[in-house]
C-alpha positions as CSV (number, residue, x, y, z in Angstrom):
1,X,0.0,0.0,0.0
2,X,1.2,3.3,-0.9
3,X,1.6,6.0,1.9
4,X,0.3,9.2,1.0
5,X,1.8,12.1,2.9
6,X,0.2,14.1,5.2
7,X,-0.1,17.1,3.4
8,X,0.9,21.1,4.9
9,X,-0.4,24.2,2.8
10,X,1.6,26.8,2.8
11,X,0.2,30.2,2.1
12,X,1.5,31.7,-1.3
13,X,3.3,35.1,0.0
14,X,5.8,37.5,-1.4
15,X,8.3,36.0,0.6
16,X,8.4,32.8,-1.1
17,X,9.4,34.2,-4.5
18,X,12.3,35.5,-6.4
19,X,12.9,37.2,-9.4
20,X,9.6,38.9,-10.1
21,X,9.1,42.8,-10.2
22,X,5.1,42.3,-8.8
23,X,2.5,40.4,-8.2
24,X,-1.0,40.6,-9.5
25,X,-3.8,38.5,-7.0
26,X,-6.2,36.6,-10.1
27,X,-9.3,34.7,-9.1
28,X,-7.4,31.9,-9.0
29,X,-4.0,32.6,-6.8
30,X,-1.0,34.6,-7.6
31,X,0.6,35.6,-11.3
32,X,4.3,36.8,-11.2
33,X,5.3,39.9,-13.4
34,X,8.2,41.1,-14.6
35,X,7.4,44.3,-15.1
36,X,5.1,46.5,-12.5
37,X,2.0,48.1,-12.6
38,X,2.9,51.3,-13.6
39,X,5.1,49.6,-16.6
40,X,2.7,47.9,-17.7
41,X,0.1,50.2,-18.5
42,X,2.3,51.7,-20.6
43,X,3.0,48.2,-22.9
44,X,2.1,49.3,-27.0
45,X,1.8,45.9,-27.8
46,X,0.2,42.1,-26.9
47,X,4.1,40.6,-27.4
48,X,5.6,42.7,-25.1
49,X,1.9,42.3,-22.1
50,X,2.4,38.3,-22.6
51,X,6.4,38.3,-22.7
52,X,6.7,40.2,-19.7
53,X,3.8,37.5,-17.6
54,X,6.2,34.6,-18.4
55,X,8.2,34.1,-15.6
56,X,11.7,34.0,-16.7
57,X,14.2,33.6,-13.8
58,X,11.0,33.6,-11.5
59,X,11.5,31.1,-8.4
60,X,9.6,29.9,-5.3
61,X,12.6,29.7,-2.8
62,X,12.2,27.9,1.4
63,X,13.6,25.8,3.8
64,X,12.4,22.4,4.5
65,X,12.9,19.4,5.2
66,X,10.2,17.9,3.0
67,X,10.8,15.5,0.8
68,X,7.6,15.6,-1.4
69,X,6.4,19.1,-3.0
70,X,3.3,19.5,-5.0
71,X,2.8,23.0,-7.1
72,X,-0.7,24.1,-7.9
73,X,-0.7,26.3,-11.1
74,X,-2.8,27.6,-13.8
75,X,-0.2,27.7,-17.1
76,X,-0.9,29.3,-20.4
77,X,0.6,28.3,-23.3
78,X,1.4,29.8,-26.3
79,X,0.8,27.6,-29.5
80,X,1.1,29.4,-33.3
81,X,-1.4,28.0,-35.5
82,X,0.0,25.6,-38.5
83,X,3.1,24.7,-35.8
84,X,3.1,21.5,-33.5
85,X,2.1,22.4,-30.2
86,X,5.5,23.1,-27.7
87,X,6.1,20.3,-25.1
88,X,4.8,21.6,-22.1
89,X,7.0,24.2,-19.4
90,X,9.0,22.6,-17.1
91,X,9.5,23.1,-13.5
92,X,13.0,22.9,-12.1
93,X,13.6,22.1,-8.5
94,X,17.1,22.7,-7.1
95,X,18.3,21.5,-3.7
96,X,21.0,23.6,-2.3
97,X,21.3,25.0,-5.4
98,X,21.7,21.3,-7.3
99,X,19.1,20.6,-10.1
100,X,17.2,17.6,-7.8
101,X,14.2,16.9,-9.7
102,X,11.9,18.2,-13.0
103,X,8.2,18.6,-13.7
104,X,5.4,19.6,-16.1
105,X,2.0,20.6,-15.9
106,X,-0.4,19.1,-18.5
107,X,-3.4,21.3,-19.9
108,X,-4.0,25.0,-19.2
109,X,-5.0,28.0,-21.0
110,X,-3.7,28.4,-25.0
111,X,-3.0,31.0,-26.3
112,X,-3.0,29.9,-30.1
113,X,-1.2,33.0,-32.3
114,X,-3.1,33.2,-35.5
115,X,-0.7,35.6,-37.1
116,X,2.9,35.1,-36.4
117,X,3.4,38.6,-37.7
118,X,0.6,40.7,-35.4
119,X,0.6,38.4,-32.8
120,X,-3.0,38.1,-33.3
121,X,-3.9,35.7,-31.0
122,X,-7.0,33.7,-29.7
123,X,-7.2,32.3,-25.7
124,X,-9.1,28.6,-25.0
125,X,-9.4,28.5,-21.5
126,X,-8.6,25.0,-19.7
127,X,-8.0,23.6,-16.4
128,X,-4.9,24.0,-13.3
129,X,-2.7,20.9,-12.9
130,X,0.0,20.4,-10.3
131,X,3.9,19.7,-10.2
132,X,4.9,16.9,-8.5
133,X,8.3,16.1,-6.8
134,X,9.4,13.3,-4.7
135,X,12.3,11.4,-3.2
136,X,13.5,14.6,-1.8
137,X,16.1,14.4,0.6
138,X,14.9,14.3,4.8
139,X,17.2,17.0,5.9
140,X,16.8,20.4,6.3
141,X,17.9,21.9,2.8
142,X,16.9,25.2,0.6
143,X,14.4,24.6,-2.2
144,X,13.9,26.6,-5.9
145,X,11.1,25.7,-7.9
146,X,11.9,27.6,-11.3
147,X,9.1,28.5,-13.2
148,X,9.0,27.6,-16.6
149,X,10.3,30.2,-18.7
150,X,8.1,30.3,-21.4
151,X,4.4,30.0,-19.7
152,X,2.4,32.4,-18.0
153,X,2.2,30.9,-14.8
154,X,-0.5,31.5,-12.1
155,X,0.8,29.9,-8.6
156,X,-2.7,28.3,-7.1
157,X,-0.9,26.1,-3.9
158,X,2.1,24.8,-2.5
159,X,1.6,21.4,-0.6
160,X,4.7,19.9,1.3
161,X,5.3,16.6,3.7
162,X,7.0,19.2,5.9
163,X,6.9,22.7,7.6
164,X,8.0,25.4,5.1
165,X,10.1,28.8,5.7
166,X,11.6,31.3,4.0
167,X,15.0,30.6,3.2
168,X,17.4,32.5,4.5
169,X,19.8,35.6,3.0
170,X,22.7,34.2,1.4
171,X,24.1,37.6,0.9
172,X,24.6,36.9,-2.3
173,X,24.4,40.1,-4.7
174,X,21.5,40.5,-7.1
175,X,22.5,40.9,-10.7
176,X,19.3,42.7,-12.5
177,X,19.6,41.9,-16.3
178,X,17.6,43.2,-19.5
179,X,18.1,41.8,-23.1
180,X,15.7,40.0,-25.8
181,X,14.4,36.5,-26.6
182,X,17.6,35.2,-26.3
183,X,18.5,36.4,-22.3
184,X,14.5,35.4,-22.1
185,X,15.6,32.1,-23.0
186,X,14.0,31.1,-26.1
187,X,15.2,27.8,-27.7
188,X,16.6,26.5,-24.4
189,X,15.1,23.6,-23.0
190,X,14.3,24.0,-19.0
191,X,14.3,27.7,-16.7
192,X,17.5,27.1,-15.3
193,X,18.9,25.9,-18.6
194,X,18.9,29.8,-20.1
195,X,22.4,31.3,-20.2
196,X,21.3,34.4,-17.7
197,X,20.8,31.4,-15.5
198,X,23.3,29.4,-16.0
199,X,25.4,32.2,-15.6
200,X,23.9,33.7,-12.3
201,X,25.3,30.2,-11.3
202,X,27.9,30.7,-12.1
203,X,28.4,33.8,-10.7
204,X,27.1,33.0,-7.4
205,X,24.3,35.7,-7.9
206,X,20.5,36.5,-7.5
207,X,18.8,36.9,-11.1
208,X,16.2,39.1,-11.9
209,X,15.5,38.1,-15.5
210,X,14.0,41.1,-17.8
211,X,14.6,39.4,-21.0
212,X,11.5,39.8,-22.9
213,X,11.1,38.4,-26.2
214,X,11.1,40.7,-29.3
215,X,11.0,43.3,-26.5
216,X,14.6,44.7,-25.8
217,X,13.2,47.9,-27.6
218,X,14.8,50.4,-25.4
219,X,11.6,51.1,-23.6
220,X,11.4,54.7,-21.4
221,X,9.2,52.5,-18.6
222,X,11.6,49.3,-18.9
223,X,14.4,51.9,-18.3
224,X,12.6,53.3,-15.4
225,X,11.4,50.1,-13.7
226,X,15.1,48.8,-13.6
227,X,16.2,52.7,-12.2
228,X,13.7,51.7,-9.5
229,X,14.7,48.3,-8.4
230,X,17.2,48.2,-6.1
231,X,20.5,45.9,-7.7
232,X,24.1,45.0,-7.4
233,X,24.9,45.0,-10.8
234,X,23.3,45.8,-13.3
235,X,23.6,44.7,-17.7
236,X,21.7,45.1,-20.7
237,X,21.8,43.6,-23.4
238,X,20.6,46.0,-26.7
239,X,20.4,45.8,-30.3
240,X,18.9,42.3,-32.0
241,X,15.3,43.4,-31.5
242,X,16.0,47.2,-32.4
243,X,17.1,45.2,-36.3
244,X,14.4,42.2,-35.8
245,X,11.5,45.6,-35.8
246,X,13.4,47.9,-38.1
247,X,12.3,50.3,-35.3
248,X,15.3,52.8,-35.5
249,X,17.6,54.6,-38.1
250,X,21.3,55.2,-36.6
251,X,20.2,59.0,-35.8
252,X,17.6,57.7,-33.0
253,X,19.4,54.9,-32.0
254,X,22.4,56.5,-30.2
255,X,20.0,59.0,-28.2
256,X,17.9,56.2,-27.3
257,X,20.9,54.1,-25.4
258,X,22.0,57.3,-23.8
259,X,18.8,57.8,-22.4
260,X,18.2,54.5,-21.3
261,X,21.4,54.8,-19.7
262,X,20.8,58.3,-18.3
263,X,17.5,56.7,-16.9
264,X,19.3,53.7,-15.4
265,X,22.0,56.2,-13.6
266,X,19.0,58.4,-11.9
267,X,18.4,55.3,-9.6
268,X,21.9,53.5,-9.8
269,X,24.4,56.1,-10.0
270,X,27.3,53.9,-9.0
271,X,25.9,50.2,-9.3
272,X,28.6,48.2,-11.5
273,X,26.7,48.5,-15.4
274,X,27.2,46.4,-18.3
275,X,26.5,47.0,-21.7
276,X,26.5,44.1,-24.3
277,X,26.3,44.0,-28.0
278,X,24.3,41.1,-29.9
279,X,25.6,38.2,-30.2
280,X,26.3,36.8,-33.5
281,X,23.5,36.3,-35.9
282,X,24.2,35.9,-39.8
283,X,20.8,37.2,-41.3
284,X,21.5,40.3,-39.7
285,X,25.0,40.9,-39.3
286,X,25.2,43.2,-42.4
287,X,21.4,43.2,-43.8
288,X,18.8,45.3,-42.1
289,X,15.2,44.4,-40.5
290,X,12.7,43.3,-40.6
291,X,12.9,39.9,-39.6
292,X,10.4,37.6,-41.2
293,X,8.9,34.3,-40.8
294,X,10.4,31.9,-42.6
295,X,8.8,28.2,-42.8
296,X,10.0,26.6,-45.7
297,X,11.0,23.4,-44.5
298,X,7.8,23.4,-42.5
299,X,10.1,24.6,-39.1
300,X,9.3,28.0,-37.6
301,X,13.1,29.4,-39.0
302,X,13.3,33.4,-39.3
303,X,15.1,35.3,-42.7
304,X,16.0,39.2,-42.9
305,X,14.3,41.4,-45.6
306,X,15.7,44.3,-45.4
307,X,18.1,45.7,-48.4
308,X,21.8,45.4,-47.3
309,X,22.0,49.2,-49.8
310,X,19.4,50.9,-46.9
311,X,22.8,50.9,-44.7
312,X,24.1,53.7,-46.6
313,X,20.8,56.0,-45.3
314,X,20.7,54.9,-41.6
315,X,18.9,51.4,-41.5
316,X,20.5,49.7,-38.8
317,X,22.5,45.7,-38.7
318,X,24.1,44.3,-36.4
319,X,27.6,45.2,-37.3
320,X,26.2,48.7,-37.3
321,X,24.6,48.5,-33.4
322,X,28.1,46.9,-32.2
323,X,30.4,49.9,-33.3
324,X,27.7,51.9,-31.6
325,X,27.6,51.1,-28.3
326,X,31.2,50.3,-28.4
327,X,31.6,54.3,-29.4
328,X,28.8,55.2,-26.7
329,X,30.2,53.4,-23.8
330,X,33.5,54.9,-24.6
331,X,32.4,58.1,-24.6
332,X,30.4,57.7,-21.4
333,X,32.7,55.8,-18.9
334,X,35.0,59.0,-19.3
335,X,32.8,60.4,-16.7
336,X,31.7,56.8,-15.1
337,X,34.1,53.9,-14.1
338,X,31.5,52.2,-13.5
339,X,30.2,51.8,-16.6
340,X,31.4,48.4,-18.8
341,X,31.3,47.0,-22.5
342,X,31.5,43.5,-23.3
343,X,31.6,43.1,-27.3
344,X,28.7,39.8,-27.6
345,X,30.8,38.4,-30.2
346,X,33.1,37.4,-27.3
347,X,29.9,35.1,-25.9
348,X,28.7,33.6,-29.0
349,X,30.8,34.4,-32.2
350,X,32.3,32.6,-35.4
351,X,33.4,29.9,-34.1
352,X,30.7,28.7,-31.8
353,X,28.5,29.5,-34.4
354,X,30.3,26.9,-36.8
355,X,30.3,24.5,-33.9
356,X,26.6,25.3,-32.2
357,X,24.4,26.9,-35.0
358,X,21.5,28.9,-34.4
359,X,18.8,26.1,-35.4
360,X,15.8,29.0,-36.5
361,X,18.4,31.3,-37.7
362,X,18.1,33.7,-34.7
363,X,18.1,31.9,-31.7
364,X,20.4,29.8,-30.1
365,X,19.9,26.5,-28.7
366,X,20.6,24.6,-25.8
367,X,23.9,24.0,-26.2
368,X,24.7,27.3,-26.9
369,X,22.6,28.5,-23.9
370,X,25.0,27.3,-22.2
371,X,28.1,28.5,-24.3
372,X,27.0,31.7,-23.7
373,X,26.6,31.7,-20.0
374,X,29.2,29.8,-19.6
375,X,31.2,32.8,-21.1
376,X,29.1,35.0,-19.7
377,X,30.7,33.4,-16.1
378,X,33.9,33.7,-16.8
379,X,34.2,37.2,-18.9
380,X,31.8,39.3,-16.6
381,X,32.2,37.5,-13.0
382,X,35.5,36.2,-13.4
383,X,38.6,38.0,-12.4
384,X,38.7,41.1,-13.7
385,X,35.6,41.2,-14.7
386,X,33.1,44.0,-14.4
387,X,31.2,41.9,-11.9
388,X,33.7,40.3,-10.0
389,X,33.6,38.8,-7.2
390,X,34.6,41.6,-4.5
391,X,33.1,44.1,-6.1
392,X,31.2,47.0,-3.7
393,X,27.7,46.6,-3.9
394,X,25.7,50.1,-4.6
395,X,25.5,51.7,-1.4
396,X,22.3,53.2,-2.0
397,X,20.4,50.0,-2.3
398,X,21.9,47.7,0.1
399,X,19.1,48.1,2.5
400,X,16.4,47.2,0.0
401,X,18.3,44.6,-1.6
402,X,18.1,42.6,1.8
403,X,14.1,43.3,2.2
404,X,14.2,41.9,-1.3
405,X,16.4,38.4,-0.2
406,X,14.3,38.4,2.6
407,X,11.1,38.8,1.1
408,X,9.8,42.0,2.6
């Protein structure tokens, strides 16, 4: 006869989570957000409102010494019409910061995109599941649940065999990161498998995730929700989604970094601050936006359209954005040593692109999820790094980062 454990609820609270920027009470528990309230009344578009909701780098983190979790949750799922469905999100659970045990959630919402273009979209509603984990070890230990990175997630219950706290402060230093699909994680394979991830590992650090896909756009309210969230160190990644929109010529461009930047130093005004450049990506390296759908061989795969001759009157490529921050950065840290550039070519260029292609032509995959962070690591957190280890923390913050590790 099976033994069924005596279950303990444990309410939902902010204390329990990581990685989020707020969260939004729904009729049927908690949804994490990446972006806050203010921010997102401000979103132009659906991609951007759904991007934002999936929690990327978004963890449940306590002490316990249960050995059997169950997750209540309400997923939605994104499906493009004409495409096999995704395999559902997964659920990572780390012990003591170990990768322990995976999990899925069957059903949910769908959200099936009609138009791959307009992101027209459609929602069938369907029903909450649960994550299940066992065979955990019986000693007091600290647990992450990730989230799955590319599903809306709505937390319903947590159920353990065992009390549950808070987990403790660490005092490890948060690193607050913005970038595109690629530092949201698309193409990778499980939450803690994106390189932001992998590299926060790495780095010993506390992720907050604001990669949003097709959304790196240098947003005035993405600019000033990271002025306002208190962080270590600070990076953004800026440029593929700037080409993948056509959104800017070179003459708005340049403005637009420094003001993100300007926006970034009103709340952060010695926080360590990263710039990196795209990584490399052959369709756009010397041919303009707009990126297009291209499914040929029956495979969602991406192509450039834009006329390599545009260059000559402003249209921007990769090569183009590169030399531009480069230029901007070098200009700026005359007045600010605490501002850093990291050329992306140096986490994912040539050669790990002959060894590790992109597999749609724009994003990388697993593999190369991990190339990059693993890069990442050892460039940025490494010694001599703009984040290394040692590093002061921004004075004004520290005593809001630790309400943040604690929960508060």
């Amino acid at each position: 006869m099976s033994h069924q454990p005596d279950w303990i609820t444990t309410p939902l609270t902010p204390a329990l989570l990581r990685g989020h920027l707020d969260l939004e009470r729904t009729p049927h528990g908690l949804l994490p957000h990446r972006l806050p309230d203010r921010a997102r009344r401000q979103i132009p578009d659906q991609q951007l409102a759904v991007v934002e909701a999936q929690p990327s780098g978004v963890r449940l983190v306590f002490r316990t010494r249960a050995t059997a979790v169950e997750l209540d949750t309400l997923p939605t799922k994104r499906v493009y019409e004409g495409f096999p469905p995704p395999a559902d999100g997964v659920y990572d659970l780390l012990v003591d910061g170990r990768l322990a045990a995976q999990a899925t959630v069957a059903g949910g919402n769908v959200r099936l995109i009609t138009d791959m273009v307009t992101q027209r979209a459609e929602l069938r509603e369907g029903p909450a599941g649960t994550a299940r984990f066992t065979g955990l070890p019986a000693r007091d230990k600290d647990v992450e649940i990730w989230l799955p990175h590319t599903e809306i997630t709505e937390l319903i219950a947590l159920r353990t065999d065992a009390p549950v706290e808070p987990a403790p402060d660490r005092g490890r230093r948060v690193w607050l990161h913005h970038g595109s699909s690629i530092s949201h994680g698309s193409n990778a394979e499980h939450p803690t498998g994106t390189w932001p991830a992998l590299a926060a590992a790495g780095g010993g650090v506390e992720l907050v995730n604001l990669g949003f896909g097709g959304s790196a756009l240098l947003d005035p309210f993405t600019a000033r929700a990271m002025r306002d969230t208190p962080a270590d160190l600070i990076s953004v990644k800026l440029g593929i989604n700037i080409v993948n929109a056509d959104a800017m010529r070179l003459r708005a461009f340049g403005p637009a970094v420094h003001g993100f930047l300007d926006t970034l130093r009103e709340g952060h005004p010695h926080t360590p601050l990263l710039v990196v450049s795209p990584i490399l990506c052959p369709i756009h390296e010397d041919t303009p936006g707009p990126t297009a759908p291209d499914p040929a061989d029956g495979t969602p795969r991406f192509k450039a359209v834009g006329d390599p001759a545009e260059r000559a009157f402003g249209k921007l490529t990769l090569t183009v954005i590169r030399a531009e921050l480069a230029r901007i950065v070098a200009e700026r840290s005359a007045d600010d040593p605490h501002l850093h550039h990291l050329d992306g070519l140096e986490l994912y260029g040539e050669r790990d692109h002959a060894e590790l292609p992109l597999p749609d032509a724009l994003h990388p995959g697993p593999e190369a999820h991990r190339r990059i962070g693993d890069n990442f690591a050892r460039l940025v957190f490494g010694t001599g790094g703009a984040f290394a280890a040692g590093a002061p923390a921004s004075e004004e913050h520290l005593p809001t980062i630790q309400q943040i590790r604690r929960g508060d």
